[in-house]
PQR file of N, CA, C, O and H, with PARSE charges and radii, in Angstrom:
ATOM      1  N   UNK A   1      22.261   1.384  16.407 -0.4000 1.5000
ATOM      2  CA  UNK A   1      20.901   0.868  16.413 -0.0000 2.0000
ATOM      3  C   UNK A   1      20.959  -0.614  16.047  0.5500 1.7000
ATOM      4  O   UNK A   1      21.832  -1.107  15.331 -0.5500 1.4000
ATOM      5  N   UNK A   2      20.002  -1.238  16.576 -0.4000 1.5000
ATOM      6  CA  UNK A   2      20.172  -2.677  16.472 -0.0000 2.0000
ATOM      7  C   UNK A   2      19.444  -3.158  15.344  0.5500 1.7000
ATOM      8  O   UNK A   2      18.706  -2.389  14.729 -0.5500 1.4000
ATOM      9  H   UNK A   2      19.294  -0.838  17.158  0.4000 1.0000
ATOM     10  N   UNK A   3      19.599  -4.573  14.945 -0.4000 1.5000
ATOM     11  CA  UNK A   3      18.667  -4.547  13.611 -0.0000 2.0000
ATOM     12  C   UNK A   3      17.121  -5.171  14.016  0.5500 1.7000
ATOM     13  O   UNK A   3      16.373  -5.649  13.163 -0.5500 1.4000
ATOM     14  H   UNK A   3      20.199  -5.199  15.444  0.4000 1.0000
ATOM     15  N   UNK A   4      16.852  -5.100  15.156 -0.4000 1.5000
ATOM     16  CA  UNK A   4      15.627  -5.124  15.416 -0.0000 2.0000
ATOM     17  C   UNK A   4      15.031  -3.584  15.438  0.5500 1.7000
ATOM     18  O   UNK A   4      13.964  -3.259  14.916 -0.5500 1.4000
ATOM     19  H   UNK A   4      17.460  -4.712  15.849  0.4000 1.0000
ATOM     20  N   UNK A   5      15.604  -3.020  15.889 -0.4000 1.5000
ATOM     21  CA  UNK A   5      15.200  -1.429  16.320 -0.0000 2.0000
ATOM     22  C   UNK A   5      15.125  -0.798  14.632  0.5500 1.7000
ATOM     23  O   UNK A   5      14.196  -0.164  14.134 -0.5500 1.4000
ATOM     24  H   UNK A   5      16.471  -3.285  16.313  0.4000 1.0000
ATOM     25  N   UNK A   6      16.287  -1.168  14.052 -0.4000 1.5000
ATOM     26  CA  UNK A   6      15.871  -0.727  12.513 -0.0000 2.0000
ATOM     27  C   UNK A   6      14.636  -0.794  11.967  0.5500 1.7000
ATOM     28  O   UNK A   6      13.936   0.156  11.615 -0.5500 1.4000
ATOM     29  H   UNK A   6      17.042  -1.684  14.457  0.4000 1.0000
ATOM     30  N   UNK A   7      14.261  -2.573  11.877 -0.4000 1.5000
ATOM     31  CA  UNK A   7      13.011  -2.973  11.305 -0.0000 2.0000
ATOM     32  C   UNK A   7      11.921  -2.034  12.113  0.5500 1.7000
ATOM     33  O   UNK A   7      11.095  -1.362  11.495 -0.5500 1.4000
ATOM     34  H   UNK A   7      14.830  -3.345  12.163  0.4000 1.0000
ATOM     35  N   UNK A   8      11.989  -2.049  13.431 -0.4000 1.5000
ATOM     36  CA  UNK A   8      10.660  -1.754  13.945 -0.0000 2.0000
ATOM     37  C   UNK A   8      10.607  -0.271  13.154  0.5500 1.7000
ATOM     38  O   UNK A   8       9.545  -0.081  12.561 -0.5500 1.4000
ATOM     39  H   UNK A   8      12.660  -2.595  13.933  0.4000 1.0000
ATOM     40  N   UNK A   9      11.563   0.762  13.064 -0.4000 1.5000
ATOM     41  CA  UNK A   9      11.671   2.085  12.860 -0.0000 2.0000
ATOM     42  C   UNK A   9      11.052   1.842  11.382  0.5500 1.7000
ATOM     43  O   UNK A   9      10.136   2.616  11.103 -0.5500 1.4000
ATOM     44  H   UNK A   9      12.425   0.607  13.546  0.4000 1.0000
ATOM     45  N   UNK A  10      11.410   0.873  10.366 -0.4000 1.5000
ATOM     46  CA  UNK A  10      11.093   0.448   9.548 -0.0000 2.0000
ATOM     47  C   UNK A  10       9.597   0.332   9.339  0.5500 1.7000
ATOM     48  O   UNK A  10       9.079   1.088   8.516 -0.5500 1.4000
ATOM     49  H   UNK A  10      12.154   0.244  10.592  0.4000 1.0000
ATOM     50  N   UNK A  11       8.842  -0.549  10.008 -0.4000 1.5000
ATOM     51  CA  UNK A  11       7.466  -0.701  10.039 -0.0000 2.0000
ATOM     52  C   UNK A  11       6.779   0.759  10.463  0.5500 1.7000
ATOM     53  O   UNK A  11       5.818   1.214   9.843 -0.5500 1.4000
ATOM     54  H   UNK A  11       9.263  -1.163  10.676  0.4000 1.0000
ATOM     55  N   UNK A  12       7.431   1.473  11.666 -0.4000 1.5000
ATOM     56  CA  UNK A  12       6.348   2.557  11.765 -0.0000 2.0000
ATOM     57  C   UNK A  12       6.582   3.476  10.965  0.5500 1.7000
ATOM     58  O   UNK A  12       5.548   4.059  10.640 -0.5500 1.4000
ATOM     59  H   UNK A  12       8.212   1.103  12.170  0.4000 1.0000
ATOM     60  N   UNK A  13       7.813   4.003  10.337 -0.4000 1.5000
ATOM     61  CA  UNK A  13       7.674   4.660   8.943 -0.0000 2.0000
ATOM     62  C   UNK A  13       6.448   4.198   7.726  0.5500 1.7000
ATOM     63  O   UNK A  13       5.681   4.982   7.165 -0.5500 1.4000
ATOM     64  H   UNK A  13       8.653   3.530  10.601  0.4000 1.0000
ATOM     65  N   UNK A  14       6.534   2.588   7.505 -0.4000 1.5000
ATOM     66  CA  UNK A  14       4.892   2.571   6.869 -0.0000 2.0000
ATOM     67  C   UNK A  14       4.483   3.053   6.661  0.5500 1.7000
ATOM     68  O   UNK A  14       4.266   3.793   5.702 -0.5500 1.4000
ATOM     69  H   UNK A  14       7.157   1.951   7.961  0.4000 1.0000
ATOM     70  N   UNK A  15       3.878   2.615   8.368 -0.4000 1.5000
ATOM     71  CA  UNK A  15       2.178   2.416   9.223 -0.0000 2.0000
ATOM     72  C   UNK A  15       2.120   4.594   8.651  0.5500 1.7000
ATOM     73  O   UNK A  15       1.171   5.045   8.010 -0.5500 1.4000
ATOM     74  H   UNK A  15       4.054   2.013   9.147  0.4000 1.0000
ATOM     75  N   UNK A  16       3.140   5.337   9.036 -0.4000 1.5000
ATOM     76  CA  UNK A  16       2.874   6.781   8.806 -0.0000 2.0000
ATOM     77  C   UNK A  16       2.835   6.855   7.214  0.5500 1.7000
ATOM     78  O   UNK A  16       1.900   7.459   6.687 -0.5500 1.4000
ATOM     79  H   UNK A  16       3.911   4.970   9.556  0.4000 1.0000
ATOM     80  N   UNK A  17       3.958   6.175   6.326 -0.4000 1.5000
ATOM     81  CA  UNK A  17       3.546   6.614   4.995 -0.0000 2.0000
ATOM     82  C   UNK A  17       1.706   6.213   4.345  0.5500 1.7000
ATOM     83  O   UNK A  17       1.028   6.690   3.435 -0.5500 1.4000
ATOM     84  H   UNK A  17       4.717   5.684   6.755  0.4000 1.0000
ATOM     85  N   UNK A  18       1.470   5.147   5.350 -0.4000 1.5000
ATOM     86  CA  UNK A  18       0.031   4.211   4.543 -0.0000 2.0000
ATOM     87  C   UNK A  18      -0.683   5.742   4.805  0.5500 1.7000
ATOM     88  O   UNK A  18      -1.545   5.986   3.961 -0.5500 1.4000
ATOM     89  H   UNK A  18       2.020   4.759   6.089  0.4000 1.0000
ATOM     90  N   UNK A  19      -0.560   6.390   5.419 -0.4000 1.5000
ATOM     91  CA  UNK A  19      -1.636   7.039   5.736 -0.0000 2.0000
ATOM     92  C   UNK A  19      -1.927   8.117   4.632  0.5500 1.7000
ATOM     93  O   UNK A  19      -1.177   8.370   3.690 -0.5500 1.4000
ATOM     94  H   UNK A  19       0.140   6.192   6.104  0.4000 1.0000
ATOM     95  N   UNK A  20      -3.136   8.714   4.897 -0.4000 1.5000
ATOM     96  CA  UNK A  20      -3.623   9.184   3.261 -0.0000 2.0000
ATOM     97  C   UNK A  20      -3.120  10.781   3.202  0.5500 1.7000
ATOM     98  O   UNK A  20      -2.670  11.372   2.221 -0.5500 1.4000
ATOM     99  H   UNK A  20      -3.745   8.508   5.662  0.4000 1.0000
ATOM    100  N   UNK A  21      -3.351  11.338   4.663 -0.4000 1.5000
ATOM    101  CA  UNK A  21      -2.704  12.998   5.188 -0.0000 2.0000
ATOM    102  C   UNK A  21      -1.618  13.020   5.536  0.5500 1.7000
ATOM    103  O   UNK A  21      -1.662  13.710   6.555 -0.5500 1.4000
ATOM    104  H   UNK A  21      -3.717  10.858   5.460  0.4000 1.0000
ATOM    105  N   UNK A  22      -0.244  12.612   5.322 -0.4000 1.5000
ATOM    106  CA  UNK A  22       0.997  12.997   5.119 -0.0000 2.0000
ATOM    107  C   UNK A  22       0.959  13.895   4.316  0.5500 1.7000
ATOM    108  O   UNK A  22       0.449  13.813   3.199 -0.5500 1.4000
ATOM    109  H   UNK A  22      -0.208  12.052   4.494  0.4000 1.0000
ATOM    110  N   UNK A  23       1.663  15.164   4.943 -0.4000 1.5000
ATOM    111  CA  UNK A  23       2.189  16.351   4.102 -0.0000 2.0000
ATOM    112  C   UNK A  23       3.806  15.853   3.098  0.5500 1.7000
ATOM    113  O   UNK A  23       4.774  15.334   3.654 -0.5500 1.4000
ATOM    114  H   UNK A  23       2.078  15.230   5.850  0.4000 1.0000
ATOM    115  N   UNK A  24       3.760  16.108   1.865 -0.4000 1.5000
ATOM    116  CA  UNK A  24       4.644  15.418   0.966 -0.0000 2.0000
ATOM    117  C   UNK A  24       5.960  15.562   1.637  0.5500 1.7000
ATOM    118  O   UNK A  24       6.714  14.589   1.630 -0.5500 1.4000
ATOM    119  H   UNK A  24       2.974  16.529   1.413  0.4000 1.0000
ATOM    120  N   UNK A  25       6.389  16.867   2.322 -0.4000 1.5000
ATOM    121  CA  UNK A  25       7.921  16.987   2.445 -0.0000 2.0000
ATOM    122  C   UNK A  25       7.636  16.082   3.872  0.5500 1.7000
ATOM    123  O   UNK A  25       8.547  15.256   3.833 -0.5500 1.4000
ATOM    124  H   UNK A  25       5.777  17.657   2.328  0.4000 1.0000
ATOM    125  N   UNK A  26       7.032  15.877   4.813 -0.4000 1.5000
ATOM    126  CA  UNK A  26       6.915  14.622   5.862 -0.0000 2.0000
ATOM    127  C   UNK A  26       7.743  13.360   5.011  0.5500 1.7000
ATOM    128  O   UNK A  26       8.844  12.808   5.006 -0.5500 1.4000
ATOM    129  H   UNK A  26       6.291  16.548   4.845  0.4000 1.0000
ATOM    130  N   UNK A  27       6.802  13.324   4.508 -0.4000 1.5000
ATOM    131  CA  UNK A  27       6.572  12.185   3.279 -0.0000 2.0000
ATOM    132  C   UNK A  27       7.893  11.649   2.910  0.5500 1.7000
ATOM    133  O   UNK A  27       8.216  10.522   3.285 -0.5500 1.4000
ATOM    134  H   UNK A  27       5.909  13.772   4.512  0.4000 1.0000
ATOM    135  N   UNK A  28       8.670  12.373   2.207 -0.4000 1.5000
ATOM    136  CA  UNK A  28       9.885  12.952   1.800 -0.0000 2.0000
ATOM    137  C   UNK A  28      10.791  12.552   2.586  0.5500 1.7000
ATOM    138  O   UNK A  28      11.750  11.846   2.274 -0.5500 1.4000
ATOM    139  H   UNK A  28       8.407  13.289   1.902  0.4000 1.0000
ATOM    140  N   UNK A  29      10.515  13.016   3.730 -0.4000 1.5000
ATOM    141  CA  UNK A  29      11.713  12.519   5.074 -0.0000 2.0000
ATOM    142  C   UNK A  29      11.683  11.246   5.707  0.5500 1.7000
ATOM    143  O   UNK A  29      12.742  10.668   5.954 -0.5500 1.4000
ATOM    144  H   UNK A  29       9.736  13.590   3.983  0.4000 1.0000
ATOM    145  N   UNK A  30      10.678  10.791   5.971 -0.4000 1.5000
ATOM    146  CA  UNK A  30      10.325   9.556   6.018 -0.0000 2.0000
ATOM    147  C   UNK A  30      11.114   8.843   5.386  0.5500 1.7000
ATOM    148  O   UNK A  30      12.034   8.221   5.917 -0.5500 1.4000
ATOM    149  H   UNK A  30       9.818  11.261   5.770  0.4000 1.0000
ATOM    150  N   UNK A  31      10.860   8.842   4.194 -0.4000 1.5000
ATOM    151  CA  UNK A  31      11.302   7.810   2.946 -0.0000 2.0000
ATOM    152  C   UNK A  31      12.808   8.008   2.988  0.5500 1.7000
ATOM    153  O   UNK A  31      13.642   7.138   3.241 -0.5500 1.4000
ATOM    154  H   UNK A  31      10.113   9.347   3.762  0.4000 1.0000
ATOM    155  N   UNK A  32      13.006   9.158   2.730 -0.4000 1.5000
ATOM    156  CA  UNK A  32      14.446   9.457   3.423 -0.0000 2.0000
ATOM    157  C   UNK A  32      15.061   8.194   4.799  0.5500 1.7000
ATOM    158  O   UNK A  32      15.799   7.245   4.532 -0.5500 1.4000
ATOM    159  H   UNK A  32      12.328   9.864   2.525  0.4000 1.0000
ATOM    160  N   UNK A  33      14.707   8.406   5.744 -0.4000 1.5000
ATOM    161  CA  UNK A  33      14.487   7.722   6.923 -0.0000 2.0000
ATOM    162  C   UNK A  33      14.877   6.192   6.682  0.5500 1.7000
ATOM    163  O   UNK A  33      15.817   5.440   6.936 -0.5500 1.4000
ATOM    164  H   UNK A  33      14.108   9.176   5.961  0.4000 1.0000
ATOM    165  N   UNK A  34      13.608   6.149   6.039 -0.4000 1.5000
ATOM    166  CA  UNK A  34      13.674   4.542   5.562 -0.0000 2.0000
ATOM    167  C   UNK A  34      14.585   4.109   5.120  0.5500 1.7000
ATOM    168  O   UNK A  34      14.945   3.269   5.944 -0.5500 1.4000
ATOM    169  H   UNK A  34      12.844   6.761   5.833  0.4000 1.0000
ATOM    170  N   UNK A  35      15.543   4.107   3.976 -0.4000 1.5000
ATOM    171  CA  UNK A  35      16.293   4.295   3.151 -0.0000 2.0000
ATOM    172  C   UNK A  35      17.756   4.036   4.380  0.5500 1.7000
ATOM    173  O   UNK A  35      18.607   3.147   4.401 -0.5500 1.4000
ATOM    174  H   UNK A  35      15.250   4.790   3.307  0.4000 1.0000
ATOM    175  N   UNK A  36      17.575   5.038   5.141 -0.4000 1.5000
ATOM    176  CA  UNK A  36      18.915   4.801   6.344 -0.0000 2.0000
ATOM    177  C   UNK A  36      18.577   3.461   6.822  0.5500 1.7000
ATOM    178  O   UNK A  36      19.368   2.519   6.841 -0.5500 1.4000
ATOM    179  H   UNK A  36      16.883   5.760   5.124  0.4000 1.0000
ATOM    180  N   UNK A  37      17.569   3.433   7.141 -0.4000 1.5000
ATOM    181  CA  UNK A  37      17.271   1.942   8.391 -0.0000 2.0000
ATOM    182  C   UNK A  37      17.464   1.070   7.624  0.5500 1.7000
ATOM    183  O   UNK A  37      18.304   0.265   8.027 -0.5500 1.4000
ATOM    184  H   UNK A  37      16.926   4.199   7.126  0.4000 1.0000
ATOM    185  N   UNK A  38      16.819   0.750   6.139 -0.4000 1.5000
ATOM    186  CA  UNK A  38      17.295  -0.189   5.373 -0.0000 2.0000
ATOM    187  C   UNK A  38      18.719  -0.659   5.101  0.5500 1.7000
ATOM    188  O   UNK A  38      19.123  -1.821   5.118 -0.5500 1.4000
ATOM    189  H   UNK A  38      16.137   1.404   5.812  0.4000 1.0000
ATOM    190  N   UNK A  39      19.540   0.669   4.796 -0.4000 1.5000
ATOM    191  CA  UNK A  39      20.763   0.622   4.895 -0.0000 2.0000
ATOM    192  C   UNK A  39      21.582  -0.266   5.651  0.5500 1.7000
ATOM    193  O   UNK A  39      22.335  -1.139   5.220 -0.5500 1.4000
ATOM    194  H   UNK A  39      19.212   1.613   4.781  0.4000 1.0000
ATOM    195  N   UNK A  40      21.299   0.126   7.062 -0.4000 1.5000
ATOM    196  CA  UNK A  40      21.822   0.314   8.355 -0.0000 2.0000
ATOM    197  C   UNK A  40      21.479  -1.675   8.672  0.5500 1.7000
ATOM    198  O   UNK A  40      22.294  -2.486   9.111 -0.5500 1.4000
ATOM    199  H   UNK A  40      20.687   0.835   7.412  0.4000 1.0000
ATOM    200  N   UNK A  41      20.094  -1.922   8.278 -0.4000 1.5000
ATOM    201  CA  UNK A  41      20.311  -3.297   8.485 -0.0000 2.0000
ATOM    202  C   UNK A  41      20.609  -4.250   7.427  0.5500 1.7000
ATOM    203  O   UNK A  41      20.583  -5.420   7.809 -0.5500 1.4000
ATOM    204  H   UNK A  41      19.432  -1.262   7.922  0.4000 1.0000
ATOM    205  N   UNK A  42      20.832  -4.099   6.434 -0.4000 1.5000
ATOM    206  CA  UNK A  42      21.641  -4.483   5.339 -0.0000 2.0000
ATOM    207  C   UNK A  42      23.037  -4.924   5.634  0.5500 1.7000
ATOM    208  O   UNK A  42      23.682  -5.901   5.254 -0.5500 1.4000
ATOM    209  H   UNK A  42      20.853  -3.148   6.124  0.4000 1.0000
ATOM    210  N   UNK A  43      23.327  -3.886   6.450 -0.4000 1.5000
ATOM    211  CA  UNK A  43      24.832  -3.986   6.694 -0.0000 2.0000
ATOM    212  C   UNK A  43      24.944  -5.075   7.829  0.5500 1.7000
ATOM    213  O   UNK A  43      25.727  -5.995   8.063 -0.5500 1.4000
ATOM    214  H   UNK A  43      22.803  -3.092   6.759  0.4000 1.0000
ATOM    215  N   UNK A  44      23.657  -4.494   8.515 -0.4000 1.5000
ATOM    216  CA  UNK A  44      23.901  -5.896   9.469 -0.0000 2.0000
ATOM    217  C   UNK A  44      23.284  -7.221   9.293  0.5500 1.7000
ATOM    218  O   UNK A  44      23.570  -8.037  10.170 -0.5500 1.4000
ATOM    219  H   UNK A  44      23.021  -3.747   8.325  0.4000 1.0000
ATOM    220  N   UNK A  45      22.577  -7.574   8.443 -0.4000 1.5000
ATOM    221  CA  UNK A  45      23.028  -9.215   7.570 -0.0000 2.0000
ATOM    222  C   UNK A  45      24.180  -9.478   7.105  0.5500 1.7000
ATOM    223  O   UNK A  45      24.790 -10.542   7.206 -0.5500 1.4000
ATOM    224  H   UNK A  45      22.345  -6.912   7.731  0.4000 1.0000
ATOM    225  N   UNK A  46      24.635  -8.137   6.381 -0.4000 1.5000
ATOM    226  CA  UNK A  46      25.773  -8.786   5.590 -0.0000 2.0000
ATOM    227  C   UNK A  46      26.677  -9.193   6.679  0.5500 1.7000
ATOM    228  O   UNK A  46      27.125 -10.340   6.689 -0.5500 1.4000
ATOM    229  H   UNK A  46      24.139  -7.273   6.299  0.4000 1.0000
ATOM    230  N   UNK A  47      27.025  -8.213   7.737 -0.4000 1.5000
ATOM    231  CA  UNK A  47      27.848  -8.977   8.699 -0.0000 2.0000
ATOM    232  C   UNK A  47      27.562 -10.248   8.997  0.5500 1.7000
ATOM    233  O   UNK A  47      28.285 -11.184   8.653 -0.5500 1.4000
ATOM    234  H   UNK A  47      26.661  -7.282   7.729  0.4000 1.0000
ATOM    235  N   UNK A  48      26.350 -10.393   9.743 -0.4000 1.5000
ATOM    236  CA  UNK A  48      25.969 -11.658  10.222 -0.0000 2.0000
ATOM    237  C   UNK A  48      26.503 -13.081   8.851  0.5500 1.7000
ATOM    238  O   UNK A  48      27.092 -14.145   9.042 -0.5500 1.4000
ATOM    239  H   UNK A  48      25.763  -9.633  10.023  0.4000 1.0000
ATOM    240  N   UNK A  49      26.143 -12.660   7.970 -0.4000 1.5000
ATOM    241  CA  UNK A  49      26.409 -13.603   6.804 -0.0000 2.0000
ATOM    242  C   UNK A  49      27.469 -13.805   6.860  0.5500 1.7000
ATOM    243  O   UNK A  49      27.687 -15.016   6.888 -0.5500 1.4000
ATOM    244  H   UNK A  49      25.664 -11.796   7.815  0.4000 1.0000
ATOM    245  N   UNK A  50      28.773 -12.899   6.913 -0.4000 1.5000
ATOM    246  CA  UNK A  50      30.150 -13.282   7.066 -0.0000 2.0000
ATOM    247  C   UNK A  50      30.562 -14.215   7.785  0.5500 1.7000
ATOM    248  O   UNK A  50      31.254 -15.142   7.365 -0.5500 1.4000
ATOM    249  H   UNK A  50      28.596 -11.916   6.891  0.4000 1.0000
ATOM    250  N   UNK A  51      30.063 -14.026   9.314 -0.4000 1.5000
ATOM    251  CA  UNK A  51      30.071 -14.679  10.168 -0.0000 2.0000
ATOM    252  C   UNK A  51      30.062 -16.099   9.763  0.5500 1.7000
ATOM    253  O   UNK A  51      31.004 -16.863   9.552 -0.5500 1.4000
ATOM    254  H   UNK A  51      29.501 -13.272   9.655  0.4000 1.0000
ATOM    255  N   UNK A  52      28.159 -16.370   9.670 -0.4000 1.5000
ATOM    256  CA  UNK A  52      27.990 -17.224   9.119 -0.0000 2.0000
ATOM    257  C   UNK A  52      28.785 -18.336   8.580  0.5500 1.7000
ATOM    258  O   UNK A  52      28.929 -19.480   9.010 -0.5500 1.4000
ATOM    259  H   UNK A  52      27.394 -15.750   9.841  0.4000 1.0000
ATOM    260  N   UNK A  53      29.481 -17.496   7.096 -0.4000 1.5000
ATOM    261  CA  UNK A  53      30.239 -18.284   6.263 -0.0000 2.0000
ATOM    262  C   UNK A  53      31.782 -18.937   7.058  0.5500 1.7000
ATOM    263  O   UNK A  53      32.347 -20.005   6.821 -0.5500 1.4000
ATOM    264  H   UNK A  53      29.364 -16.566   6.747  0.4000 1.0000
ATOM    265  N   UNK A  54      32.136 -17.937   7.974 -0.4000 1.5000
ATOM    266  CA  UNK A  54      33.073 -18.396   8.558 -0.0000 2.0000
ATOM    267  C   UNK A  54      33.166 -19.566   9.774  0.5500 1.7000
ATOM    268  O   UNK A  54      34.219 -20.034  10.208 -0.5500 1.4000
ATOM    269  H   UNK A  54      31.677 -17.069   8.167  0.4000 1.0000
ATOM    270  N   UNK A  55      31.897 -19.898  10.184 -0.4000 1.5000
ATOM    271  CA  UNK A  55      31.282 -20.949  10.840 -0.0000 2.0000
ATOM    272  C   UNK A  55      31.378 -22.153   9.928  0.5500 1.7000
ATOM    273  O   UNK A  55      31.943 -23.124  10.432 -0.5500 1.4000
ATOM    274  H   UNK A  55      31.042 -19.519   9.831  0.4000 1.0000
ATOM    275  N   UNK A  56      31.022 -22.261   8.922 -0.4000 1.5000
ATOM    276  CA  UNK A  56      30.828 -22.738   7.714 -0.0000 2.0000
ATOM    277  C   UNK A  56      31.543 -23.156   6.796  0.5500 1.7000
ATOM    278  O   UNK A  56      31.216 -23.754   5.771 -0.5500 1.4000
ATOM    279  H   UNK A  56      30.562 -21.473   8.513  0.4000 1.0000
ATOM    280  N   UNK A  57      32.490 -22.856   7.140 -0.4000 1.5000
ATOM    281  CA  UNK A  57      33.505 -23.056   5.397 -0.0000 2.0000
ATOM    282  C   UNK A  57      34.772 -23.558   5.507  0.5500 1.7000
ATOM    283  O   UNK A  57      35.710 -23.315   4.747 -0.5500 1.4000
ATOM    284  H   UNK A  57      32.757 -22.370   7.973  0.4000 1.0000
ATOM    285  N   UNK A  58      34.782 -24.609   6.939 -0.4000 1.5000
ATOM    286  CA  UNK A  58      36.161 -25.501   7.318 -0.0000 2.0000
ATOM    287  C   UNK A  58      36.183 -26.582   6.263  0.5500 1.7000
ATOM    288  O   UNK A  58      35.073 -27.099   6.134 -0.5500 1.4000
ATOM    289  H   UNK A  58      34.020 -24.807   7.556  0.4000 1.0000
ATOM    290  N   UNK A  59      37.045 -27.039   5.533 -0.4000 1.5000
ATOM    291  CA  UNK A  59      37.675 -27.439   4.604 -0.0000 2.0000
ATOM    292  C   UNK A  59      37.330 -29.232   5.049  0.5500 1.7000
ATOM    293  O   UNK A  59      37.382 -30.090   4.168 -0.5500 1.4000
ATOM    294  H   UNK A  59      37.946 -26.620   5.638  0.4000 1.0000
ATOM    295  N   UNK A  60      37.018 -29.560   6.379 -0.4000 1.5000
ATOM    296  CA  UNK A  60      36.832 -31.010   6.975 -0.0000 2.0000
ATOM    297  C   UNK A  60      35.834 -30.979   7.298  0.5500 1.7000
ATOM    298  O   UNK A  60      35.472 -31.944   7.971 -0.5500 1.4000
ATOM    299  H   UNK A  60      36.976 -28.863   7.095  0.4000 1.0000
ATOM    300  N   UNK A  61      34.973 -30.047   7.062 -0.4000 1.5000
ATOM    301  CA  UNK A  61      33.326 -30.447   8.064 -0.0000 2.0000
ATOM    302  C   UNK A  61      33.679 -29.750   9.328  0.5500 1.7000
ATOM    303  O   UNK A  61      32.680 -29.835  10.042 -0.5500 1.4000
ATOM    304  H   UNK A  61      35.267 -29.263   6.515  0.4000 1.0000
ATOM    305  N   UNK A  62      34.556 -29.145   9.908 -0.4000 1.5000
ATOM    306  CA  UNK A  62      34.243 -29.049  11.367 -0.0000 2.0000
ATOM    307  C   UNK A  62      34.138 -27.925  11.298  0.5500 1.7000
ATOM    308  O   UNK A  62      34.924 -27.223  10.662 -0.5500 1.4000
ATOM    309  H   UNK A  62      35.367 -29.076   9.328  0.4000 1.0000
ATOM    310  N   UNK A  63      32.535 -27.229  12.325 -0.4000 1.5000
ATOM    311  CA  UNK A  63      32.374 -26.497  12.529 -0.0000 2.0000
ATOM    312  C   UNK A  63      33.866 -25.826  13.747  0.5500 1.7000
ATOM    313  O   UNK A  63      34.517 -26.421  14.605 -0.5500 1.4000
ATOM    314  H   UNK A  63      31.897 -27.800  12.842  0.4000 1.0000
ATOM    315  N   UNK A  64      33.916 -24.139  13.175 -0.4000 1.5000
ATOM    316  CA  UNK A  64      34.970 -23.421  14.046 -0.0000 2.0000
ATOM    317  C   UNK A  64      34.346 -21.630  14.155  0.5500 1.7000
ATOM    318  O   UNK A  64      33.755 -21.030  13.257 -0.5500 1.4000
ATOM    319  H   UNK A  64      33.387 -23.655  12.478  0.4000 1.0000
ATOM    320  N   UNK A  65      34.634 -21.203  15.251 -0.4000 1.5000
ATOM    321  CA  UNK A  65      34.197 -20.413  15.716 -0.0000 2.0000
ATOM    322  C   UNK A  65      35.681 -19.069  16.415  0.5500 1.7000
ATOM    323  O   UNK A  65      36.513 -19.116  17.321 -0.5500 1.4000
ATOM    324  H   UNK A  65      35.114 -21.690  15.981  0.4000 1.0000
ATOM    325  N   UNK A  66      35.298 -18.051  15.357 -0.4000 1.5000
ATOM    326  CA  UNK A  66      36.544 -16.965  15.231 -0.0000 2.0000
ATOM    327  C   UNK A  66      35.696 -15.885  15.369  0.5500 1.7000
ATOM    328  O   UNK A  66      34.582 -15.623  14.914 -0.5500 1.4000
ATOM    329  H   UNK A  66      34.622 -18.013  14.621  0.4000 1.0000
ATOM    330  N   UNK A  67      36.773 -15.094  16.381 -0.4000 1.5000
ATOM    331  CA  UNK A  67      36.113 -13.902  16.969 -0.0000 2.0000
ATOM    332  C   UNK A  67      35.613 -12.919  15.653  0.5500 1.7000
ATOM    333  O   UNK A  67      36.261 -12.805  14.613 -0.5500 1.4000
ATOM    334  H   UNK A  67      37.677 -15.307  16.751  0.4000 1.0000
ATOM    335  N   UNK A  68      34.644 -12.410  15.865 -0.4000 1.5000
ATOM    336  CA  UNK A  68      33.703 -11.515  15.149 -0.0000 2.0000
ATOM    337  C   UNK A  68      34.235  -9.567  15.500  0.5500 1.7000
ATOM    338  O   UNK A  68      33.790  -8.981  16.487 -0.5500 1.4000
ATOM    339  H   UNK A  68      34.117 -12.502  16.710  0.4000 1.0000
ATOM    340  N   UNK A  69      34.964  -9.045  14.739 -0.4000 1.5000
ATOM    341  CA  UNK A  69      35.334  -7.955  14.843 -0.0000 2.0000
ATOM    342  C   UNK A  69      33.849  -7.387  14.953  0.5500 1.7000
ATOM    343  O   UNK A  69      32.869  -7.707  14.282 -0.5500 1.4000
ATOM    344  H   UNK A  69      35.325  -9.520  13.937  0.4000 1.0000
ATOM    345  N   UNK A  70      33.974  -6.263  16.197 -0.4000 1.5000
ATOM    346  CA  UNK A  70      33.171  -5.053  16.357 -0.0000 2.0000
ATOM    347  C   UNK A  70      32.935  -3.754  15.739  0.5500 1.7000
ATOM    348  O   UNK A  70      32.114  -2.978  16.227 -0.5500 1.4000
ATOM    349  H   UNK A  70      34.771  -6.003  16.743  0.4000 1.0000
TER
END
């Protein structure tokens, strides 16, 4: 899942918790839910951040660009 697709999964978990008639074990799973997607794009900042730093952190100023393991 991508980390756009996370967030969005993210937001409509919400938009369903805001609501006032969620049955608790729904409820429950949801949040559950959430908890993965959060996860899931966590991991993918932190990658991106690696990246990042490795763009970043040449010893002369020059930007350098190293393949990004999959």
């Amino acid at each position: 899942m991508s980390f756009e697709d996370a967030l969005g999964r993210l937001e409509s978990i919400v938009q369903e918790l805001e609501r006032t008639d969620v049955p608790l074990d729904d409820a429950l799973r949801l949040f559950e839910d959430g908890v993965a997607q959060v996860r899931a794009a966590g991991q993918t900042l932190q990658a991106v951040d690696a990246q990042v730093r490795r763009l970043s952190e040449d010893a002369d100023g020059a930007f350098r660009l190293e393949a990004f393991p999959s």
